[in-house]
C-alpha atoms as one frame of an Amber mdcrd trajectory, in Angstrom:
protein
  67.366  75.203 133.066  66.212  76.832 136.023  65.924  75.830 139.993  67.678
  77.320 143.566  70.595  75.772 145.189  71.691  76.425 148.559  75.177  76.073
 149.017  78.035  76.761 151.520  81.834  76.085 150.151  84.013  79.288 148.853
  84.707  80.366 146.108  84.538  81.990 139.962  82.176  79.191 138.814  83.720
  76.383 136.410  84.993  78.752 133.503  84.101  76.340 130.803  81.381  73.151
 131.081  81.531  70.348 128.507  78.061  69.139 128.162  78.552  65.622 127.421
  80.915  65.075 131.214  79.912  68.180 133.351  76.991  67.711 135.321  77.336
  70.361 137.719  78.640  74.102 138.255  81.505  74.685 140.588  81.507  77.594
 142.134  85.258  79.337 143.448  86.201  82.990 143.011  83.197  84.316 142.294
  83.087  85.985 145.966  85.108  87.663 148.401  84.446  84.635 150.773  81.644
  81.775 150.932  79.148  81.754 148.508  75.630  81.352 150.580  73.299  80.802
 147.695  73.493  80.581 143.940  69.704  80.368 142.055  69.570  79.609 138.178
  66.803  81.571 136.236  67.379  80.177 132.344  71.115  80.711 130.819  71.637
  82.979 133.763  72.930  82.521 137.402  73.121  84.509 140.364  75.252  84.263
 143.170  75.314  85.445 146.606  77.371  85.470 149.550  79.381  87.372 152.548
  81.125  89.961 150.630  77.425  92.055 150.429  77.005  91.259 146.735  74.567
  89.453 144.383  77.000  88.845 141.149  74.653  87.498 137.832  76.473  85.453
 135.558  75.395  83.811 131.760  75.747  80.373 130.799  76.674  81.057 127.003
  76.888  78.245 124.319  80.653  78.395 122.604  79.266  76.304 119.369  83.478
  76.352 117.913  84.635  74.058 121.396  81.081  72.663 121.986  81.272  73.663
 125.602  79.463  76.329 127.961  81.296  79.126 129.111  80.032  81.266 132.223
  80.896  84.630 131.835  79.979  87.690 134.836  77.694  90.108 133.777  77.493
  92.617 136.677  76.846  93.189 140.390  74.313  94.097 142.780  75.097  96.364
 145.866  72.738  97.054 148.943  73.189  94.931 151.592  75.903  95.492 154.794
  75.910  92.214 155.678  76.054  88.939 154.335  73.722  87.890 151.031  71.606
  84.829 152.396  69.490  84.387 149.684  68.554  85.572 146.316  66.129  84.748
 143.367  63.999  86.565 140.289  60.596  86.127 140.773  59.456  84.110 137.861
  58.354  85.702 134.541  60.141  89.406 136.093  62.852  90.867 135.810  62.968
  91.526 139.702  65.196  90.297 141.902  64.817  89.479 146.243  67.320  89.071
 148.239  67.879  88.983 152.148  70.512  89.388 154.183  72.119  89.633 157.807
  71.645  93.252 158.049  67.695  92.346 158.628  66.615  94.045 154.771  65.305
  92.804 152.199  65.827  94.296 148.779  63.761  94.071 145.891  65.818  95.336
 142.725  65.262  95.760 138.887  67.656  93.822 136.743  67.675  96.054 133.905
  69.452  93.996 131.515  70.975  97.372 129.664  72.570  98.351 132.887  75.974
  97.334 134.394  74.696  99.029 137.534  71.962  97.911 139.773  70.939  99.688
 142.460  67.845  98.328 145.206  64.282  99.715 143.902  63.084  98.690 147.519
  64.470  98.140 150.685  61.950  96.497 153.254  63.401  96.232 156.985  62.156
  93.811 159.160  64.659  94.557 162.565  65.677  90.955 162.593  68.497  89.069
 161.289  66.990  87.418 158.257  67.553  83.975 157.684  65.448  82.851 154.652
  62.806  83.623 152.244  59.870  81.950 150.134  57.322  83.896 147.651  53.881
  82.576 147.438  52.786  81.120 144.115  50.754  83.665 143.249  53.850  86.184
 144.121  51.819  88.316 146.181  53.252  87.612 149.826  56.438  87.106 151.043
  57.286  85.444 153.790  60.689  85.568 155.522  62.073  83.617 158.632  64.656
  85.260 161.298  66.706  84.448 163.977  63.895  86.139 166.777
């Protein structure tokens, strides 16, 4: 399971999933506001949105009710304005986002740590509006309001 989706409606994601009837992932309550993006990287998802947060969640297998549960792992704080977009570069365990406050932040998910803090913060003194890394995850581009 992995892929980005871009979404805009509020909102913890669907507590439990039955795999035979749930085709999809609500997300509500995960966020102090709208959600803006959620990408899915294996069994785990991460969210982000206007409250200045990336939250990672992990789809976990209950094998008793034969259902998925999501449960929150932790929470990523850098930004000081709104979370546009966020995903782990493939075969990493880093982390871009971008936001309003015209950064982006690369971070380090250390998966032993409850707290994440940015590793680099890269200002580009415009609003940032999206984000794509190359294939070969050398380059970076991001697009802006100017």
């Amino acid at each position: 399971m992995s892929g980005t989706i871009p979404i805009s409606n509020s909102g913890i994601l669907k507590e439990s999933l039955n795999p035979d009837t749930d085709k999809l992932f609500i997300a509500k309550e995960s966020h102090k506001g709208r959600i803006l993006y959620i990408h899915v990287n294996g069994n785990f998802i991460y969210t982000s949105g206007f409250d200045q947060f990336i939250r990672k969640w992990e789809i976990v297998y209950v094998s008793k009710s034969k259902t998925y549960e999501i449960e929150f792992r932790k929470s990523f704080r850098g930004h000081r304005d709104e979370v546009r977009q966020v995903f782990i570069v493939p075969g990493t365990n880093t982390l871009i986002s971008c936001s309003g406050d015209d950064n982006v932040i690369i971070w380090e998910d250390d998966p032993n740590s409850l707290i994440t803090n940015p590793k680099k913060n890269i200002n580009v003194d415009s609003s940032i509006t999206s984000m794509l890394l190359s294939k070969d995850k050398k380059h970076l581009v991001v697009a802006t309001y100017e």
